[in-house]
NUROSE-31150 format. One record per residue: residue in one letter; x, y, z of N, C-alpha, C in turn. Coordinates in pm, whole numbers, plus 32768, in hexadecimal, padded with zeros to 4 digits. Layout:
N
aXYZXYZXYZ;...
***
This chain:
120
xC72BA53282D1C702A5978273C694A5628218;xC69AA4FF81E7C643A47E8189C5A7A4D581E4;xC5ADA48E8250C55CA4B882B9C4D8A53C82AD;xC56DA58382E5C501A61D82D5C4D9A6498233;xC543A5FC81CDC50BA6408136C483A5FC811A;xC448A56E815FC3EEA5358128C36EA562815A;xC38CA59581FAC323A6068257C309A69981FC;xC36AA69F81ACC339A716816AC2FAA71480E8;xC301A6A780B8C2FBA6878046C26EA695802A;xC201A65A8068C15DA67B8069C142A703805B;xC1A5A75E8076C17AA80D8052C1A4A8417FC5;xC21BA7B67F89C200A8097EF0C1A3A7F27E75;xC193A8577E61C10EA8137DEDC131A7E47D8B;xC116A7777D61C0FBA71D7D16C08CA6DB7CC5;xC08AA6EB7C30C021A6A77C0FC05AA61C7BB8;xC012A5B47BD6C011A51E7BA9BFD4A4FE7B30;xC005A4C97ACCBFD3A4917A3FBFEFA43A7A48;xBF84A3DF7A1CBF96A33179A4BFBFA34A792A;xC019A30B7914C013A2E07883C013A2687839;xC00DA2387816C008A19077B8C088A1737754;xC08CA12A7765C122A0FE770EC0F4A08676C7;xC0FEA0697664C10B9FD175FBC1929FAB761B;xC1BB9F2D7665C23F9EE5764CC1F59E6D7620;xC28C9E4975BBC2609DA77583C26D9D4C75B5;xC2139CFC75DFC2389CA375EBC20F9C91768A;xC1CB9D1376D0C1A69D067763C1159D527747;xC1059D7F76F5C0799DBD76FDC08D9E507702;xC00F9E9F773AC0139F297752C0379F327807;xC0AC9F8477F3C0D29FAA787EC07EA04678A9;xC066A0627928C01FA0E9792EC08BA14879B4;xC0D8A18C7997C14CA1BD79C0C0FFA2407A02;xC10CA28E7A8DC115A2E67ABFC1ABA3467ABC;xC166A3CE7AA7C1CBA40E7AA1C19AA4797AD2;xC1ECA4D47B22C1E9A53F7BA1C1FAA5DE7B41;xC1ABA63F7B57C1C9A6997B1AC20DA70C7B99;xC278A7277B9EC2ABA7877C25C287A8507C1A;xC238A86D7C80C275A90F7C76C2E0A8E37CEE;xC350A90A7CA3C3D3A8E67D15C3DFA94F7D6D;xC3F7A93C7DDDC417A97E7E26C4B3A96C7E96;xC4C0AA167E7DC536AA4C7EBFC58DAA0D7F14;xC5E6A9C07F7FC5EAA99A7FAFC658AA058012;xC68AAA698054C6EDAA928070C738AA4F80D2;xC7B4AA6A80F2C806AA6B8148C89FAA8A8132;xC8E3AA4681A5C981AA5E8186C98EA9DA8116;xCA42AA0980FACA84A995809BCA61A8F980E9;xCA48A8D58176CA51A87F818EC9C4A84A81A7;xC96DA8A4819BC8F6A8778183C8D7A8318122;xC90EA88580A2C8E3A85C7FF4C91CA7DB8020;xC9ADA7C28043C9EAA7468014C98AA6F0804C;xC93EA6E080ADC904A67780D9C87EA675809A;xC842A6D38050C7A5A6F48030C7CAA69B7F7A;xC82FA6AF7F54C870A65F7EE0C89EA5E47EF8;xC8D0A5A17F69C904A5227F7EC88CA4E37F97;xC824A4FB7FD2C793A4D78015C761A4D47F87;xC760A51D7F3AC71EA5017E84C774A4937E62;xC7D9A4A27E6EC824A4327E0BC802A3977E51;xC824A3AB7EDFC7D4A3117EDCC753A2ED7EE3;xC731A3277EA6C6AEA3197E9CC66DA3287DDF;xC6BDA3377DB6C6CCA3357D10C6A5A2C07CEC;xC6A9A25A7D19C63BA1C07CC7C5CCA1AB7CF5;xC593A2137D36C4E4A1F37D62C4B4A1F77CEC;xC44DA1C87D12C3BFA1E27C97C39DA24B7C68;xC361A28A7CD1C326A3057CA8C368A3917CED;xC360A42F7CA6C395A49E7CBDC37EA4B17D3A;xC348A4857D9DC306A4AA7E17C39EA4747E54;xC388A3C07E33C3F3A3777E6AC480A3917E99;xC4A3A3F57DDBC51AA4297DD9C54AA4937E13;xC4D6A4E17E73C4EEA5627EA1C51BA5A07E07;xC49CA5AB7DAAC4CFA60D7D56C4ADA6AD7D64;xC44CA6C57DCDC3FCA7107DCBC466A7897E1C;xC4D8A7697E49C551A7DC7E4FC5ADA80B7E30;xC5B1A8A07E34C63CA8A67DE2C6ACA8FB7E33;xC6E1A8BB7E5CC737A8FB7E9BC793A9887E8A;xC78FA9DB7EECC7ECAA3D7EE2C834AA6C7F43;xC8B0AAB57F08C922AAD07F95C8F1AB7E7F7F;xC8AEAB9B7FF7C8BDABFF802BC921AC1F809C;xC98EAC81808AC9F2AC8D80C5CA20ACF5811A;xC98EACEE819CC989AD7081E5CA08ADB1821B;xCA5DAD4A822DCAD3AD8B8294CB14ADA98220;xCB31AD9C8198CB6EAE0B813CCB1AAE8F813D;xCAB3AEA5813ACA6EAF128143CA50AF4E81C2;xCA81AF208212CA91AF9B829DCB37AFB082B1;xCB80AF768284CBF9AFC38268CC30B025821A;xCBC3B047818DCBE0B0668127CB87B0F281BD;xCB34B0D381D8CACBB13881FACAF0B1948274;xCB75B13D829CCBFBB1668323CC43B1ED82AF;xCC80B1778263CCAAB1CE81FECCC1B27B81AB;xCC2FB27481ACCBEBB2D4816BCBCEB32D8205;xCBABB3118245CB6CB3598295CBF3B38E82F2;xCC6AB37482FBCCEDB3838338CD2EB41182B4;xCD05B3F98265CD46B45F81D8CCF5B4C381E8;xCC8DB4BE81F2CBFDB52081B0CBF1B5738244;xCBEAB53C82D6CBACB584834DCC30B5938397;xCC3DB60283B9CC9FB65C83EFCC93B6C18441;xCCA3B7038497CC72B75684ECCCC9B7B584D6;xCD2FB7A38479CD78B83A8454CD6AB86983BB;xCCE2B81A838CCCE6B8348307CC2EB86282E0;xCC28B8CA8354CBA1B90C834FCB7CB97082EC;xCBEEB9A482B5CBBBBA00822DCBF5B9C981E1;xCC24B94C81BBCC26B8D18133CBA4B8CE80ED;xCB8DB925809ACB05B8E6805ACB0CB840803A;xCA9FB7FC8051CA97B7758040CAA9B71F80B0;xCAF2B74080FCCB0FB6D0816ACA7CB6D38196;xCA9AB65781FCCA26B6398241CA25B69682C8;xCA66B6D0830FCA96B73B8392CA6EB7A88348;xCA6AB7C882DFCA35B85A8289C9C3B8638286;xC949B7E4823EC8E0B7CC8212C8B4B7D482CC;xC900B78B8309C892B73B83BFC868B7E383F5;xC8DEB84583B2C8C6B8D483F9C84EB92F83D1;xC862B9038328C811B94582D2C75DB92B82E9;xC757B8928322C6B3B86E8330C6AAB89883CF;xC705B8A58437C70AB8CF84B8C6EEB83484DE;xC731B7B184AEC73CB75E8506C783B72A856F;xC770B74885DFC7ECB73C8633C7D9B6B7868E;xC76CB6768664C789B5FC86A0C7FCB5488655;xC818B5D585FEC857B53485AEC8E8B52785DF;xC932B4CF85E0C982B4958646C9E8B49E85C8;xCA66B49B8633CB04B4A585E9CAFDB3F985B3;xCAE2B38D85F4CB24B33D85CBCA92B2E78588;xCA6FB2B3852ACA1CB234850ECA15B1B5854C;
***
């Protein structure tokens, strides 16, 4: 995973600053620092976990590039949303509920769509 996040990593934009530091006693240090437009990262729960474990070891690099800071992971959770969409569509479309105002078998009659299918 390390892998493919670092292949992607050249597509997020990033801009790079110097800055200068006074420490005592070593002189002026001149420190880079990464500015991120972060970007999205989707997948399942088991994606994130690895798109987060791949950041974390990687948390003592140098620089934001290093750290894979430039993602942010998210759980998009398609297979909850095509069940919800089973769901809904099992309640709402009915073939004995053609003068239900609202259903979806009422509305498919009302636009004369007859190619839309019983099941999703």
């Amino acid at each position: 995973m390390i892998d493919i996040l670092e292949s992607l990593q050249k597509y997020v934009p990033v801009k790079r600053t110097t800055e200068n530091f006074y420490v005592d006693g070593e002189g002026e240090i001149s420190l880079e620092i990464d500015h991120f437009s972060h970007v999205l990262n989707g997948g399942d729960q088991l994606s994130n976990a690895r798109v987060r474990g791949s950041q974390g070891i990687r948390a003592n690099s140098s620089t934001g590039s290093d750290r894979l800071e430039g993602f942010v992971p998210v759980i998009e959770d398609w297979h909850a949303k095509v069940i919800l969409l089973k769901s809904v569509w099992a309640r709402l479309y009915k073939t004995s509920s053609s003068s239900d105002c609202g259903t979806l078998y009422q509305l498919r009659n009302v636009i004369n769509r007859r190619n839309v299918v019983s099941r999703p």
